[in-house]
N, C-alpha and C positions, 0 to 999 in steps of 0.2 A: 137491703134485703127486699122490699118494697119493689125497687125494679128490677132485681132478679124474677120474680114472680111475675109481677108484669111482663116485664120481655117472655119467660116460658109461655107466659098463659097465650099470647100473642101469637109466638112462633106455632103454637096449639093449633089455635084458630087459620092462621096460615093454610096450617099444614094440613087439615078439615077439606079444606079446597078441593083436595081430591078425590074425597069421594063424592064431594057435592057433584064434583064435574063428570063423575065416572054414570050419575043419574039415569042418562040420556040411555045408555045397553038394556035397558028395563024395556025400553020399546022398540030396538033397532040394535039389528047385530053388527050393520056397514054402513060407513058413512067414506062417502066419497073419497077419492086420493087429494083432489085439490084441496078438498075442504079439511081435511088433514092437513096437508100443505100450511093453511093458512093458521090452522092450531097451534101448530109448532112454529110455526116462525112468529105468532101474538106473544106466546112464552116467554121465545127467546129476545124479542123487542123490549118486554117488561124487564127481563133479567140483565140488559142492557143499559136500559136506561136508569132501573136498579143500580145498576153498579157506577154509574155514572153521578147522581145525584145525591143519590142517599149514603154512596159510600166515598166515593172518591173527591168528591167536593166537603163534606162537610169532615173526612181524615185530615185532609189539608188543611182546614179551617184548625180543627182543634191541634195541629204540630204549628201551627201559625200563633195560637193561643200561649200553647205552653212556651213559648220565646225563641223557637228556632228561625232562624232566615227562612227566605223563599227556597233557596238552591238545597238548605238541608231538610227541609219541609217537603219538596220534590221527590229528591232522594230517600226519604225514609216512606216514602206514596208505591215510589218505581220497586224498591227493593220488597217489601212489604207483599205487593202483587205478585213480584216472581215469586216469594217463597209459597203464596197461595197455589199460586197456580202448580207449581214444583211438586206441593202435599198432594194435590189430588193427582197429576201424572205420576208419584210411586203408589197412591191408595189405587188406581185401574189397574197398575204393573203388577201386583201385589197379591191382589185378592181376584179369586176367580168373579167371573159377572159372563151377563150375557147381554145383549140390546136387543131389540126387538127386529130394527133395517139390520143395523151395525154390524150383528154378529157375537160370536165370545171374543173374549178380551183377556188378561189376566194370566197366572197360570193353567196350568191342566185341571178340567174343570169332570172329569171321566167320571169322581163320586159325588158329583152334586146332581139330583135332580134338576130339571131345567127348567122347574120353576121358581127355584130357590135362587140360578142365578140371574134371573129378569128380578127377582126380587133385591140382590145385592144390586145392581145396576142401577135401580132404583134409587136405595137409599143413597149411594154413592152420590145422586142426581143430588135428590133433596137436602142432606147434610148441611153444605154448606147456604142454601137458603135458609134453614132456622139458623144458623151461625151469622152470619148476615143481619138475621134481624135481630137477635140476642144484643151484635153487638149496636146495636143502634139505638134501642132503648138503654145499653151499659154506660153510655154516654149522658146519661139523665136529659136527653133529649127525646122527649113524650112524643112531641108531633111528628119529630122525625121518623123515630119509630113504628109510630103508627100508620105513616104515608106509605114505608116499607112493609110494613106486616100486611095492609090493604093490598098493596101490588105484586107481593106474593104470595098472598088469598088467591087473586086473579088469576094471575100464571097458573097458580097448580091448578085451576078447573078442566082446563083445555088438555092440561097433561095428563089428570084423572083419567080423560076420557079415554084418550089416545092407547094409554097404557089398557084401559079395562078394555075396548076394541081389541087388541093384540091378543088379552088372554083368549076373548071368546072364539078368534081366529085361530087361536089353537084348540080349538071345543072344551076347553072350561067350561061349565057352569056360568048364569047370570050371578046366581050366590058369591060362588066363588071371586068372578072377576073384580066384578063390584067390592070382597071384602077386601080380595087386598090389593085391589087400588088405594082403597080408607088408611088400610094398616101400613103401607107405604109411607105418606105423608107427616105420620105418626113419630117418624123420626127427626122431623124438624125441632120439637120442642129441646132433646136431648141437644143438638145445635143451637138452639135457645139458650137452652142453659148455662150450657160453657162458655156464651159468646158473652152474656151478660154476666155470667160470672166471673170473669176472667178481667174485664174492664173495669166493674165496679169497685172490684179490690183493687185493683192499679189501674188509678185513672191514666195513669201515663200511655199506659199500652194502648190506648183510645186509637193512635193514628194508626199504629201498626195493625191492631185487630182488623181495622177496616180498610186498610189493605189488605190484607189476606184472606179476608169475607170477599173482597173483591177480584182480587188474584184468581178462588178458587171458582167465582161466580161466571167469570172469562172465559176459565178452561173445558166449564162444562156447555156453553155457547157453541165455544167455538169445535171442542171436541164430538159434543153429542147433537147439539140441535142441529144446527148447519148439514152435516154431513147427512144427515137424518133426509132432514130437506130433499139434499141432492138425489137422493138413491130414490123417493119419490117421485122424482120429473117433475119437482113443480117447483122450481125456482123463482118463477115469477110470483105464484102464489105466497109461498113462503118471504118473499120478500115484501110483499103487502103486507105479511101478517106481522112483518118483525117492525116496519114503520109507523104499521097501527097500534101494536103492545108498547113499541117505545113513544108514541106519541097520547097513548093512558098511561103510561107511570110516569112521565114528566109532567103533565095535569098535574097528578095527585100528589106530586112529591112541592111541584109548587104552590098548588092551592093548598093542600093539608100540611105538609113539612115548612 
C-alpha cells in the first residue's frame, strides 16, 4: 500500500509540471515557432529515452528475474508494447479529441465544445505518463521511480506551456489557459494509480505493465509529437530538442535510477 501512495503522490507531482511550465503566458502571449520546435521535440526526447531506460530495460530485467529465457523475456517486452500501443490507437479512434497542429481525431466531435476536445487530447497525451510512472514505483523499485517521475516532471513543463500558448492563441484568458493547462496534468496520478496498483498486487505483471507503459509511451511520440514538430517547419529544431530531452532523461535515469 505504501508504494501505491508513493507511486500516486509521484505521478501527482509529475503531473504539477504543467502548470509550472504553463507559468511563462503570465508575461507573454508568443513564443517563437522554433523555440516551440525545440519544446516539443525536449518532451518527446525525455519520453523516449523514458521509455527506453526506465521501462524497457528494467521490464526485461525483471521477466529475466522472474525465470524466463532471453527469447521469452523479448517476446513478452515486443508483445507487451504492441498491446500498449494498440490501447492508445483504439482510445484516439474512440473518443472524440482535438490537437492543437494535428487537427480532430476521433469520432464526430459536432456536440463537444472545442475546448473540451484539446482537453480529451490532452489527457489522452498524459494517461499513459502517470501509467508509466505508477508502474515503476509498482515494481518496489524507489529510485527507478523516482528518476521517471523526475523526467516526467520535465517533459510536462515545456508541454504545460505549449498547450497554455495554444489556448491564449485562441483568446482564452491567461486565468483560463493557465488553469487547465494545471488541470490537464492532473490526470496522471489516476495513471498512477492503476499502474502501481495493478503491479503490486501481481508482481508478475511487472514486465508486461511496462511494456505497455511503454508501448503507449511510443505511440504518443510518434503519433502526436513528431507530427506536431513537422507541421511547425522546424524539424531541425525539434530534433535538437528530442536529442537534448533524451540526453536529460538518460542522466537522470542513470545517475538517480
Amino acid at each position: 500500500m505504501d508504494i501505491i501512495i508513493i507511486g500516486t503522490l509521484a505521478s501527482l507531482l509529475a503531473g504539477l509540471g504543467t502548470g509550472l511550465g504553463a507559468l511563462p503566458i503570465v508575461f507573454t502571449q508568443t513564443i517563437k515557432q522554433r523555440l516551440q520546435g525545440i519544446l516539443l521535440g525536449f518532451g518527446g526526447g525525455v519520453m523516449l529515452a523514458a521509455t527506453s531506460f526506465s521501462l524497457i530495460v528494467p521490464g526485461t530485467e525483471a521477466a529475466l528475474e522472474y525465470g524466463y529465457s532471453q527469447s521469452i523475456s523479448a517476446l513478452i517486452m515486443v508483445c507487451g508494447i504492441v498491446v500498449g500501443g494498440a490501447a492508445l490507437w483504439l482510445m484516439h479512434n474512440h473518443f472524440p479529441h482535438e490537437h492543437f497542429f494535428k487537427g480532430p481525431e476521433g469520432p464526430s466531435f459536432q456536440n463537444f465544445q472545442r475546448i473540451w476536445l484539446f482537453v480529451m487530447a490532452i489527457t489522452l497525451h498524459n494517461f499513459p505518463e502517470g501509467l508509466a510512472v505508477g508502474v515503476g514505483f509498482g515494481g518496489e523499485n524507489v529510485t527507478n521511480g523516482l528518476a521517471l517521475a523526475l523526467g516526467i516532471g520535465v517533459q510536462n513543463m515545456p508541454e504545460g506551456l505549449v498547450v497554455a500558448l495554444g489556448l491564449r492563441e485562441l483568446n482564452y484568458s491567461i486565468g483560463f489557459a493557465f488553469g487547465i493547462a494545471l488541470l490537464t496534468g492532473l490526470v496522471e496520478p489516476l495513471g498512477g494509480l492503476i499502474g502501481a496498483g495493478i503491479v503490486s498486487v501481481a508482481q508478475a505483471f511487472l514486465p508486461w505493465a511496462m511494456a505497455f507503459a511503454a508501448g503507449a509511451m511510443l505511440f504518443v511520440i510518434v503519433d502526436e509529437i513528431i507530427p506536431e514538430i513537422d507541421r511547425k517547419s522546424c524539424e531541425q529544431e525539434g530534433t535538437l530538442g528530442i536529442m537534448t530531452g533524451f540526453a536529460v532523461m538518460m542522466f537522470l535515469d542513470i545517475a538517480i535510477g
